[in-house]
MARSEMAR-421122 format. One record per residue (C-alpha): x, y, z; residue number from 1. Coordinates in Angstrom, 2 decimals, padded with zeros to 5 digits. Layout:
BEGIN
+---------+---------+---------+-----+
|       X |       Y |       Z |  nr |
+---------+---------+---------+-----+
|       X |       Y |       Z | NUM |
...
+---------+---------+---------+-----+
END
This chain:
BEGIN
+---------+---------+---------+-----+
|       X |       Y |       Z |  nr |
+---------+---------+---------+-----+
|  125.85 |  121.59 |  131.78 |   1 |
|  129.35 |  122.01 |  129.67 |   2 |
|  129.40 |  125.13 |  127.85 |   3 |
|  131.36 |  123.37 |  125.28 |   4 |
|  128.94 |  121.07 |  124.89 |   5 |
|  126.07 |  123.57 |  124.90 |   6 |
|  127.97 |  125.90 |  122.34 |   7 |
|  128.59 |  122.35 |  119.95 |   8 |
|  124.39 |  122.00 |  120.34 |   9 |
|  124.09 |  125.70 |  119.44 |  10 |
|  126.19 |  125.01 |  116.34 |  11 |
|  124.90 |  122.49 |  114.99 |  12 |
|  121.05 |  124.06 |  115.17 |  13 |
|  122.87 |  126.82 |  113.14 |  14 |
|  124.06 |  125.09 |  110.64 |  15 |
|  121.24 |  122.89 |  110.28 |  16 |
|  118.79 |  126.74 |  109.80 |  17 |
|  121.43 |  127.77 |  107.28 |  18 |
|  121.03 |  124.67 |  105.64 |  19 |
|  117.35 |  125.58 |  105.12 |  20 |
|  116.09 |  122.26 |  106.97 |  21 |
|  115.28 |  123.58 |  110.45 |  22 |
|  111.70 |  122.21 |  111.39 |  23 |
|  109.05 |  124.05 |  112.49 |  24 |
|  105.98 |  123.23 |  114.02 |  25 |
|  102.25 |  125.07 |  114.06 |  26 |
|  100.11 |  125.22 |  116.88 |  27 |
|  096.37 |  123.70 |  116.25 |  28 |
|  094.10 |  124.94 |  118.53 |  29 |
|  091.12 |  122.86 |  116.69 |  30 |
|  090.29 |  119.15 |  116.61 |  31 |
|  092.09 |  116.96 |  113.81 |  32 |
|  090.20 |  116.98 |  110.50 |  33 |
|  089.51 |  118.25 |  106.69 |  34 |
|  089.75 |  122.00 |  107.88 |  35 |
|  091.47 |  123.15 |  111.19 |  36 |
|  092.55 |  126.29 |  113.39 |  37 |
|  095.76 |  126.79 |  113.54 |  38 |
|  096.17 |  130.20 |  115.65 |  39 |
|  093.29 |  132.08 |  114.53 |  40 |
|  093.05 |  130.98 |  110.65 |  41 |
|  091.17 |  127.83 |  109.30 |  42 |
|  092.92 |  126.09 |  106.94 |  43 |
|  092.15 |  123.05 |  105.15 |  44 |
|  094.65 |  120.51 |  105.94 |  45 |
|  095.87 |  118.33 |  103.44 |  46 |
|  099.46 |  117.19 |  105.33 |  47 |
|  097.34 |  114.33 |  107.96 |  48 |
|  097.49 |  110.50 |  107.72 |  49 |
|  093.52 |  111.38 |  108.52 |  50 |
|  092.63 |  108.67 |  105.63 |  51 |
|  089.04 |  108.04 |  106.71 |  52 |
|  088.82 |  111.31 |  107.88 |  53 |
|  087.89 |  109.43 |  111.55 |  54 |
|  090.45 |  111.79 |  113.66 |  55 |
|  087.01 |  113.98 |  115.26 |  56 |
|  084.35 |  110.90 |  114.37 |  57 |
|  081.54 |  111.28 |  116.86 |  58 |
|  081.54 |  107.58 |  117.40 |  59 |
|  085.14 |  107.68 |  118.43 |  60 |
|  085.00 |  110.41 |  120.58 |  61 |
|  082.06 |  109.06 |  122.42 |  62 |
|  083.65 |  105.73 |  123.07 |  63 |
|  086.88 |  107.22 |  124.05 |  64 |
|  084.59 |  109.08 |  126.83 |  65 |
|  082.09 |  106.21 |  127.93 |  66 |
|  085.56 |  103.76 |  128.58 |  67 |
|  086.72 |  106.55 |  131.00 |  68 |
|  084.18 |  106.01 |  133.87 |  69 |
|  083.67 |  102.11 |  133.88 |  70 |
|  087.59 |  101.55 |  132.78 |  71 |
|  089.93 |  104.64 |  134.50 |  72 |
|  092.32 |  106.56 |  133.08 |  73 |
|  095.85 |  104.98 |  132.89 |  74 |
|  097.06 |  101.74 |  133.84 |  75 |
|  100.01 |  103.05 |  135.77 |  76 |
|  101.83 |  099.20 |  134.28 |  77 |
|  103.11 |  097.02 |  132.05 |  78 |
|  100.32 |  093.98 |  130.58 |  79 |
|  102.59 |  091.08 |  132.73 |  80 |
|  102.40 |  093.13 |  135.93 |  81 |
|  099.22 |  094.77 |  135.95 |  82 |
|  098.33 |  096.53 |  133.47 |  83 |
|  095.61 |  093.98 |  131.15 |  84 |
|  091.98 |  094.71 |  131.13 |  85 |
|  090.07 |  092.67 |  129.12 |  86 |
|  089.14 |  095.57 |  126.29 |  87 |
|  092.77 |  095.25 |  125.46 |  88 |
|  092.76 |  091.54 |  124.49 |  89 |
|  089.60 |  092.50 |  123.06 |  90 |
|  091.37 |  095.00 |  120.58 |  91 |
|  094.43 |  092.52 |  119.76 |  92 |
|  091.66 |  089.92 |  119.04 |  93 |
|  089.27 |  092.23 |  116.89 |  94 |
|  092.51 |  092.49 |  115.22 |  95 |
|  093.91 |  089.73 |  114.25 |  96 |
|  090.09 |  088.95 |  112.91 |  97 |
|  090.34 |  092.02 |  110.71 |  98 |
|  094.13 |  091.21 |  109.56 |  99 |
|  092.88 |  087.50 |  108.92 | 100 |
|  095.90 |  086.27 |  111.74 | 101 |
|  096.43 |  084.66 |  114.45 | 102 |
|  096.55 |  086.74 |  116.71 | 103 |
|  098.04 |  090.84 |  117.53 | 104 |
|  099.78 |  092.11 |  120.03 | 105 |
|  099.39 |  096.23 |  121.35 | 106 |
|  102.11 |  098.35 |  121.66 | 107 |
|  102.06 |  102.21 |  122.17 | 108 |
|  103.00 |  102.91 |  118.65 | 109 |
|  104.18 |  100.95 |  115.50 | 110 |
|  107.45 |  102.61 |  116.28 | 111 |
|  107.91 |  100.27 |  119.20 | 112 |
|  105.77 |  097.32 |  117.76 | 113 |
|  109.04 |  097.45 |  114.91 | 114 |
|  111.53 |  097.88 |  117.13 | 115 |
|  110.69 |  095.57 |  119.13 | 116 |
|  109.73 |  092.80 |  116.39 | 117 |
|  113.09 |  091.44 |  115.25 | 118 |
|  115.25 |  090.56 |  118.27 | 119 |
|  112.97 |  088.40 |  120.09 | 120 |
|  112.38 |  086.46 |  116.65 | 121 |
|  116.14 |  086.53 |  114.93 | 122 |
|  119.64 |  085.59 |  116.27 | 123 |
|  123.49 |  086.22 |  115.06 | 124 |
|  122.68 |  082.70 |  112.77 | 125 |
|  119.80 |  084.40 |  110.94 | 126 |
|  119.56 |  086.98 |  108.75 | 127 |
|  117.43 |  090.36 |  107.34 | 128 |
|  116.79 |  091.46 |  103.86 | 129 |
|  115.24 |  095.34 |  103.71 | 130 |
|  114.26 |  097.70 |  101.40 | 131 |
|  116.71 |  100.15 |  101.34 | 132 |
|  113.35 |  102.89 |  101.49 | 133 |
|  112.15 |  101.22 |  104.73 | 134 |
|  110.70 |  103.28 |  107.66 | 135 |
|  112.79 |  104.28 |  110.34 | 136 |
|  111.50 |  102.61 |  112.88 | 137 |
|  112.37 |  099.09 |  110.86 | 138 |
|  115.86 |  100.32 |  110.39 | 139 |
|  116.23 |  101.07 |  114.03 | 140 |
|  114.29 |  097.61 |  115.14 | 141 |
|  116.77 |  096.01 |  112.75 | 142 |
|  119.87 |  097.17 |  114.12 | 143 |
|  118.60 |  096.31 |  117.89 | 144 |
|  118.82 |  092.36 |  116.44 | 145 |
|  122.14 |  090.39 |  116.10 | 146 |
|  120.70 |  089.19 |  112.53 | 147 |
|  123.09 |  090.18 |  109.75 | 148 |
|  121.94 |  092.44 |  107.66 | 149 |
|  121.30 |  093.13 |  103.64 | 150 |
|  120.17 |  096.02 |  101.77 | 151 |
|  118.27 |  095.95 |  098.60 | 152 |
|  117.18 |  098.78 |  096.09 | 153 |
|  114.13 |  100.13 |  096.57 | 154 |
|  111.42 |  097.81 |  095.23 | 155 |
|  114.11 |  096.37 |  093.02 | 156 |
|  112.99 |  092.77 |  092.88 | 157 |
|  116.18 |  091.53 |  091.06 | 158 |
|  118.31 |  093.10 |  093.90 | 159 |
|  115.96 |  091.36 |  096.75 | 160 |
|  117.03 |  088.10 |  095.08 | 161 |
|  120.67 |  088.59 |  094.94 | 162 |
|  120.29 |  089.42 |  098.69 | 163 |
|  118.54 |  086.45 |  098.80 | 164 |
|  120.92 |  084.34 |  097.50 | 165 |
|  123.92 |  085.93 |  099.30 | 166 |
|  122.13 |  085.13 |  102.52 | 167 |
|  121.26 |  081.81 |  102.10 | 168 |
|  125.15 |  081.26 |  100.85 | 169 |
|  126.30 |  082.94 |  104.53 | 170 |
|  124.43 |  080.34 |  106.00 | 171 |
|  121.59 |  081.88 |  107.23 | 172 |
|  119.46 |  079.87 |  109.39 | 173 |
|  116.25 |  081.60 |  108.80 | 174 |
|  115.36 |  084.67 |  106.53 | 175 |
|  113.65 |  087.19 |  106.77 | 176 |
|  112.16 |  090.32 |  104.79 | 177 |
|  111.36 |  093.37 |  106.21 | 178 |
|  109.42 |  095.82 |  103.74 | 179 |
|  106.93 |  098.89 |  103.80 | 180 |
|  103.49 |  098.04 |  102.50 | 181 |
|  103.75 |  101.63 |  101.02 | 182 |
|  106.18 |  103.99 |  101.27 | 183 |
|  105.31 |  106.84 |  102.78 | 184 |
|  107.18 |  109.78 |  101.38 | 185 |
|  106.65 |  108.58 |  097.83 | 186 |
|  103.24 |  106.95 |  097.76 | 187 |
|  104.63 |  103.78 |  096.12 | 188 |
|  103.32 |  100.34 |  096.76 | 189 |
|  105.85 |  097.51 |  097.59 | 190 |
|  105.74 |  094.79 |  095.33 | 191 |
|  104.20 |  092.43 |  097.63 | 192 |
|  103.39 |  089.75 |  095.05 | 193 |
|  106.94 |  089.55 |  093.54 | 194 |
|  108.13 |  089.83 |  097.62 | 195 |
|  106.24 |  086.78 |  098.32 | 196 |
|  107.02 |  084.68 |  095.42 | 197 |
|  110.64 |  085.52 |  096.10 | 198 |
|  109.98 |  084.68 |  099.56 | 199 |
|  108.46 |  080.82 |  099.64 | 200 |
|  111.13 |  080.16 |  096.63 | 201 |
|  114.48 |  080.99 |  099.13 | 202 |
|  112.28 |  079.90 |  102.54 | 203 |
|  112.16 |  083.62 |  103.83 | 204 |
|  109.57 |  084.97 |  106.09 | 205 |
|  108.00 |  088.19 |  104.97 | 206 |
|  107.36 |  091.07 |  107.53 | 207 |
|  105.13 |  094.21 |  106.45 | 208 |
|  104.80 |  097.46 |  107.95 | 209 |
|  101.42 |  098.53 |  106.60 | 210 |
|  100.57 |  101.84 |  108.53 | 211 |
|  099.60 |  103.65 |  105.15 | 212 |
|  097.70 |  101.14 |  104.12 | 213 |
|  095.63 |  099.24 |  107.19 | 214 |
|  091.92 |  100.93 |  106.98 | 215 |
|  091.80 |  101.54 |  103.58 | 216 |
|  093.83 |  099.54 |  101.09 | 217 |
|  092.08 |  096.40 |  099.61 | 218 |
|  088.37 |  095.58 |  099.46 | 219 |
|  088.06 |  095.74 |  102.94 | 220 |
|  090.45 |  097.79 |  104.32 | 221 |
|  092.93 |  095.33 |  105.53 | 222 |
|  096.01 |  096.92 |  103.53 | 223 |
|  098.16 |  096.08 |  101.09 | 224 |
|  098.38 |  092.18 |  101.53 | 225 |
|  095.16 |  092.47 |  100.84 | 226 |
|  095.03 |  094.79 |  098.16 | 227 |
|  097.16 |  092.62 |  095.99 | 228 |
|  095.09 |  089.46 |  096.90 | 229 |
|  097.34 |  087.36 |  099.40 | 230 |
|  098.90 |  086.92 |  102.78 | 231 |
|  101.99 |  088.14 |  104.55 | 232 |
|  103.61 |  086.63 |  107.72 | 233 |
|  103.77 |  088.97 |  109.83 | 234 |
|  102.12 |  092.85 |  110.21 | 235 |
|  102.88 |  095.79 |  112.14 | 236 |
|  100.45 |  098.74 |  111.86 | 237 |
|  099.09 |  102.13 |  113.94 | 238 |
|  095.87 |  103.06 |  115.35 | 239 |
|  097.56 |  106.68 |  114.92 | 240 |
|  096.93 |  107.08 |  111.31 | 241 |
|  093.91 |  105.97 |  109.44 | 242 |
|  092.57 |  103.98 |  112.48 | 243 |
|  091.29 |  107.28 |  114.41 | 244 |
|  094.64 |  108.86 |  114.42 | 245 |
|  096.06 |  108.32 |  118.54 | 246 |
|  098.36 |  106.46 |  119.19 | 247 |
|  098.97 |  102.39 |  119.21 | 248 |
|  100.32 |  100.13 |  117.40 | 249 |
|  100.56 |  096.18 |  116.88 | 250 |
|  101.89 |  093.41 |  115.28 | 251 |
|  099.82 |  090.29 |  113.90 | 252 |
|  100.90 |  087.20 |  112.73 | 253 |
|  100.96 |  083.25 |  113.51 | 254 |
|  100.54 |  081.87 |  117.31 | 255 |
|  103.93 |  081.34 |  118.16 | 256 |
|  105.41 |  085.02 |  116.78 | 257 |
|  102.91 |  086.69 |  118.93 | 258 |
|  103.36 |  084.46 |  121.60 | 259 |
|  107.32 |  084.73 |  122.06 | 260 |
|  106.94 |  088.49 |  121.52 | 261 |
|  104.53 |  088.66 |  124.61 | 262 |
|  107.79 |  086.68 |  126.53 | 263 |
|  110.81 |  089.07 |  124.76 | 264 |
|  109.60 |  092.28 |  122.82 | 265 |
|  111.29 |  095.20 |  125.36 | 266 |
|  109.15 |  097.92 |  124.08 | 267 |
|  106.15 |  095.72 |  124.80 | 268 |
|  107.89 |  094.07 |  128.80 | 269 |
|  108.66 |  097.69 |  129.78 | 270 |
|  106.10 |  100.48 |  128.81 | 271 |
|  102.96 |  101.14 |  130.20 | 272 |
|  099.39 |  099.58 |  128.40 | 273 |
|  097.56 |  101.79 |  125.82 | 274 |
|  095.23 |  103.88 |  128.06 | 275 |
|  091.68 |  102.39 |  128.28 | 276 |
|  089.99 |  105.48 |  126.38 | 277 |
|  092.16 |  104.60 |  123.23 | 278 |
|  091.63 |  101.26 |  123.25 | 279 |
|  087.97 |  101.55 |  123.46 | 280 |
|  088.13 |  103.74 |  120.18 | 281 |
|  090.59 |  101.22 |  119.02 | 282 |
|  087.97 |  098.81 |  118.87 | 283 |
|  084.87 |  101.43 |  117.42 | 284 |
|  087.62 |  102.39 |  114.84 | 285 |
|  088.00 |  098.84 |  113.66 | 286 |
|  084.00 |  098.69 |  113.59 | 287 |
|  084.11 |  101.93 |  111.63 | 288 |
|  086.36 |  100.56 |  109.29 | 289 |
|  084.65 |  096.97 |  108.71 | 290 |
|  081.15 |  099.17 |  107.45 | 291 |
|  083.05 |  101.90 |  106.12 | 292 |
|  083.33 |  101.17 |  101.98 | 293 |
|  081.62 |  104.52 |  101.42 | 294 |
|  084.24 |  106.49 |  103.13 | 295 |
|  087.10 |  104.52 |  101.19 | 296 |
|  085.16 |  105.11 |  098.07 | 297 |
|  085.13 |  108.74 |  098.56 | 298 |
|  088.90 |  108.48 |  100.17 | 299 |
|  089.98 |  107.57 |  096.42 | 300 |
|  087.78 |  109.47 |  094.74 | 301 |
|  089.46 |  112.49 |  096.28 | 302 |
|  092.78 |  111.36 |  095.27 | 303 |
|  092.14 |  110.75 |  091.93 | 304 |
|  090.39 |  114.21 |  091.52 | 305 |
|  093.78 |  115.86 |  093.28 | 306 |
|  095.96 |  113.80 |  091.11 | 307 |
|  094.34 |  115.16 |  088.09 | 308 |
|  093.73 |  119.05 |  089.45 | 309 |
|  097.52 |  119.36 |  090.13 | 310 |
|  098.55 |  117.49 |  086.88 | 311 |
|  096.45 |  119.94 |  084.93 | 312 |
|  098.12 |  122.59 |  086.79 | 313 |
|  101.67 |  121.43 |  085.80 | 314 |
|  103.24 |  120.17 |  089.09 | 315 |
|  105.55 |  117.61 |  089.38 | 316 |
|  104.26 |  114.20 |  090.89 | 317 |
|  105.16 |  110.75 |  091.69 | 318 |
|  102.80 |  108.56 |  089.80 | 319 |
|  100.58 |  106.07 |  092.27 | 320 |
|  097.54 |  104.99 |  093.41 | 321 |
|  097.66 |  105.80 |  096.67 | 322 |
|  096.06 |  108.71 |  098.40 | 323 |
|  099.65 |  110.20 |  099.57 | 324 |
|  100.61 |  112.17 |  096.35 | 325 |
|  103.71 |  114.08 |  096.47 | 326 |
|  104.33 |  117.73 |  094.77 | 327 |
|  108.06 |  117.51 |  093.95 | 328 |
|  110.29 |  120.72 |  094.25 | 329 |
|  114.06 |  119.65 |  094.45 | 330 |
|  115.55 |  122.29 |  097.22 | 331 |
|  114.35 |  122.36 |  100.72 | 332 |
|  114.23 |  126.04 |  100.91 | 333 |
|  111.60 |  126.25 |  097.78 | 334 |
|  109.53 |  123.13 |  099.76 | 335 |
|  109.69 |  125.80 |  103.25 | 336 |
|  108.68 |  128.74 |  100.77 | 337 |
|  105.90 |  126.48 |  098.57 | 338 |
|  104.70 |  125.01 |  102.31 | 339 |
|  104.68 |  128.78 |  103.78 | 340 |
|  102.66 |  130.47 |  100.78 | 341 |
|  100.34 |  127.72 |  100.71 | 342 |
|  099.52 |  128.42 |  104.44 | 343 |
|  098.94 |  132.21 |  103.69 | 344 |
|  096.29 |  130.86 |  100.99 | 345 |
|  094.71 |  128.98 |  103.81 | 346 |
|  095.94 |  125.34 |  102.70 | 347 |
|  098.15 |  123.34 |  105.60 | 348 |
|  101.36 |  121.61 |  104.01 | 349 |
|  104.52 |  120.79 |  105.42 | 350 |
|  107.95 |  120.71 |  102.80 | 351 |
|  109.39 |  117.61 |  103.34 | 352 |
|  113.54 |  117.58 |  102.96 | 353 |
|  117.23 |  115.88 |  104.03 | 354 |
|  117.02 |  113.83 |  105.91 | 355 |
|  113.33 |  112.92 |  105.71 | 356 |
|  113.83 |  112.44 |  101.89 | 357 |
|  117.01 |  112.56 |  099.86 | 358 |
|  119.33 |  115.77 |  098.87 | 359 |
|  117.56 |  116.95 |  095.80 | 360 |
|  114.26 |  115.19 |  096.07 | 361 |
|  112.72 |  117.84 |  098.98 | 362 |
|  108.84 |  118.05 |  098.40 | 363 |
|  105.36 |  118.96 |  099.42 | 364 |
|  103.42 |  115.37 |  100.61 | 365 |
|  100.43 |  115.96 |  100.24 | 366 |
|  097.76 |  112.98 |  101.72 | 367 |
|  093.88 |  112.82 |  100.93 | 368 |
|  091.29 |  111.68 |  103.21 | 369 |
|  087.56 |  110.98 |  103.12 | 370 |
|  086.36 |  114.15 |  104.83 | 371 |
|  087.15 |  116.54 |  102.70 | 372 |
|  084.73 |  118.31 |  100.31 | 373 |
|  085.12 |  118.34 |  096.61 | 374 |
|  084.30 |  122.24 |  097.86 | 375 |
|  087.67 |  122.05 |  099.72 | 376 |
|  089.85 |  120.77 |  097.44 | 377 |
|  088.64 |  123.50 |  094.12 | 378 |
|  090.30 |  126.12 |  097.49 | 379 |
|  092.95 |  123.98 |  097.43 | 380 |
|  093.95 |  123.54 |  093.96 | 381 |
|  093.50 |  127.28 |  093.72 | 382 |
|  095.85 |  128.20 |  096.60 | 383 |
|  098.31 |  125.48 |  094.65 | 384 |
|  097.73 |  128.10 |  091.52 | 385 |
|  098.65 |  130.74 |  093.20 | 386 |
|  101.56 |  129.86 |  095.35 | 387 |
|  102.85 |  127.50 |  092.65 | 388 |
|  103.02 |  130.87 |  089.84 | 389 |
|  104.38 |  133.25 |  092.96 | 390 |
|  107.48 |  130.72 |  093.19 | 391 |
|  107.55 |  130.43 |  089.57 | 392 |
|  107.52 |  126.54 |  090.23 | 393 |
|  104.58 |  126.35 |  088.08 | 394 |
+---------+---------+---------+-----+
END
């Protein structure tokens, strides 16, 4: 390879470790859950989009083992080739049942199932309004499409209108906007109610990435649509967070969106099927999931109980109702320190900093779930204690 080009690589690592926003990552040696092993220490783990807590469920695990046998291991193709067995239509069907849509269609993660949404669906006449905060996979899937493109503020309902309005006087022939159900770094809910007022009032669909919601927000689990009591065109969602935690993801929606993505959507023509083993926990995970109201019951109960621990210990949150619940910190060198004193207490954290969140705004994310112990979290808000008064952040 060019050593010029190798020496510009080396650089650039350097500067970004001087920076202070070099990642590193621990090795767990244990299965996903409330406490794990990372090298030879248990920690309890409080960093995981584990929201049910269903990462090592028995139930999973066993159905993940009795597909192998009957169903293989791979399907070595793509679903139009060969690569469709019938407990993958099975998943997409349980659901779009779940999701109360049409139908759902799999895709190996909800990376993919986004960017692979909006150029099958939207040409150069149409157009996109997102949230500004969206995921990265949306902004990626967005600029694969021809659609132009608008920007609004963050959950700032009178800027999604003006974008709106701008669109509609470009001529758009269809609209169309893209939002996170929550936003993951901050916790915050979008405003789905205003979205889809906004939305039947200037003839826009509405898209929703709900992967920090699906499992566990509304009554039932079926995220944030449902949460705020009403429907949404079109979801995308994981399997890999509160869904067991793999990998997989989807989008639901009407008939003829699913149907034209099985036709176009890239990601979907030209990767390989979900393996049979996740699948088959796909579908127990869904079944977990439709009896599970205790473990979202004690999902919240856990976050309000953090909230308050870490409020009465003077940290710095977001406000929200969701179970991620930030610790803000301001430099990403006091989130590394915060995240590495907290693992020496036995608690597992990651800082979070440019360019995951803005210059200024780095942070500790901290994300309940239903398995851990009230037990575990009184460790947890002590380690806090501790680490918090060492770095005089507290």
């Amino acid at each position: 390879m060019s050593q010029s080009f190798l020496s510009h690589l080396t650089d650039t690592l350097a500067q970004i470790e001087a920076e202070g926003l070099y990642k590193r990552e621990r090795l767990i040696t244990s299965p996903q859950g409330g406490e794990i092993t990372v090298g030879d220490r248990q920690v309890i783990n409080l960093c995981a989009n584990n929201y049910l807590g269903l990462a090592d469920h028995p139930a999973l695990i066993a159905a993940a083992r009795d597909a192998l046998e009957p169903k293989g291991f791979g399907m070595a193709s793509v679903r139009f080739i060969c690569g469709t067995q019938d407990i993958h239509r099975e998943l997409e069907q349980r659901l779009a049942r779940f999701l109360n849509k049409d139908d759902a269609i799999l895709f190996a993660a909800c990376f993919d199932a986004n960017g692979g949404l909006f150029e099958p669906l939207l040409g150069p006449e149409d157009a996109i309004v997102s949230d500004a905060l969206n995921h990265a996979s949306i902004i990626d899937g967005i600029r694969l499409c021809k659609a132009k493109r608008y920007r609004y503020a963050n959950s700032d309902m009178g800027d999604l209108e003006a974008q709106l309005k701008q669109a509609r006087a470009d001529g758009a022939r269809h609209v169309m906007i893209a939002t996170d159900g929550v936003f993951s770094m901050d916790g915050y809910l979008a405003n789905l109610p205003e979205i889809t007022r906004l939305a039947q009032q200037y003839d826009a669909v509405v898209m929703v990435d709900d992967c920090h919601a699906t499992g566990f927000m509304g009554p039932h689990g079926a995220g944030t649509p449902e949460h705020f009591g009403l429907d949404v065109d079109i979801l995308t969602g994981t399997l890999g967070k509160a869904l067991g935690g793999a990998i997989g993801g989807y989008i639901a929606g009407p008939q003829p969106v699913i149907d034209l993505l099985r036709q176009r959507a890239r990601p979907y023509l030209f990767s390989n099927s979900l393996p049979p083993a996740i699948v088959a926990a796909g579908i127990e995970a869904i079944r977990l999931v439709e009896e599970g109201a205790d473990l979202r019951a004690r999902l919240f109960d856990n976050a309000r109980y953090w909230r308050a621990g870490l409020t009465d210990l003077g940290f710095d949150l977001l406000q929200g109702e969701h179970p991620i619940i930030p610790v803000m910190l301001g430099e990403a060198k006091l989130a590394q320190d915060m995240a590495a004193r907290l693992f020496d207490e036995g608690v597992y954290v990651s800082g979070f900093f440019f360019p995951v969140v803005p210059r200024g705004q780095a942070r500790i994310r901290t994300q309940m779930n239903a398995a851990l112990t009230r037990a575990e979290l009184d460790r947890a808000l002590a380690a806090f204690a501790t680490a918090g008064k060492a770095l005089g952040v507290i």
